[in-house]
N, C-alpha and C positions, 0 to 999 in steps of 0.2 A: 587670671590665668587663662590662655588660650583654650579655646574649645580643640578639642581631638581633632584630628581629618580623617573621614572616613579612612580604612585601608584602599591604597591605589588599586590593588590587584585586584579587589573587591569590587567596586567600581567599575575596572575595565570590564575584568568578567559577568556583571551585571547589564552591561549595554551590548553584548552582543549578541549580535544575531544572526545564526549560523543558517546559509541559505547555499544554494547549488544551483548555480544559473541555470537557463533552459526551463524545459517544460517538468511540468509534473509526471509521474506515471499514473496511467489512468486507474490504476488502485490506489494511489494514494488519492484522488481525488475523490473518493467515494466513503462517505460516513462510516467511521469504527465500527461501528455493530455491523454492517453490510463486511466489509473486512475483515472481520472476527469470522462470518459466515462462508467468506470466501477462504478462509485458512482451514477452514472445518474441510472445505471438500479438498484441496492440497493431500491436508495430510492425507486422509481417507485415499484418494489415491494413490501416493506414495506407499501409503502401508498394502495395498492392493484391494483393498476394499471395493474398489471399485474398477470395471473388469472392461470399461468400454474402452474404445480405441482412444488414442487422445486428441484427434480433432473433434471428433465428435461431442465429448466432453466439453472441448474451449468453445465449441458454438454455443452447447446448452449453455455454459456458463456467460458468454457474450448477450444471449438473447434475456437469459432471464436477467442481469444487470440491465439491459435495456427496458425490459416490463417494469423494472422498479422505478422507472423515469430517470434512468442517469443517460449520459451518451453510450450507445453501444461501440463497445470496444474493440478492436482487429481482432480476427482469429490468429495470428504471430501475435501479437502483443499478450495474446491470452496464454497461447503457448510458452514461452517466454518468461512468463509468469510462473506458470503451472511449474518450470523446470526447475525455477530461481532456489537456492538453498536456501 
């Protein structure tokens, strides 16, 4: 008796690899626990928590990603971020 064949659909969906051309954003490049940390001050701002202007906010956040040794990030690109839903 012939051996089974895997299911196709199985298979297909098992080799793909869902990618989005272009560059990364530069939080995604940045290790999950740093991301986790970085969602912490989002919300916190969002919910008002936090009462400083929001440039000033996306530099502290720009400079201290850069003290933890990653590339320091644009202040738009922080902005940007900060807004993203």
């Amino acid at each position: 008796m012939p051996k089974k064949q895997p299911d196709f659909l199985a298979n297909v969906l098992a080799k793909v690899q869902d990618r989005r051309p272009g560059f990364l954003p530069w939080y995604q490049k940045l290790p999950d626990d740093l991301q986790a940390e970085l969602e912490q001050v989002r919300t916190a701002f969002r919910a008002g928590e936090i009462t400083c202007q929001k440039t000033a906010l996306c530099r502290a956040i720009a400079d201290t990603v850069a003290e933890r040794g990653h590339d320091r990030p644009g202040q738009q690109a922080v902005i940007e971020w900060l807004n993203r839903r």
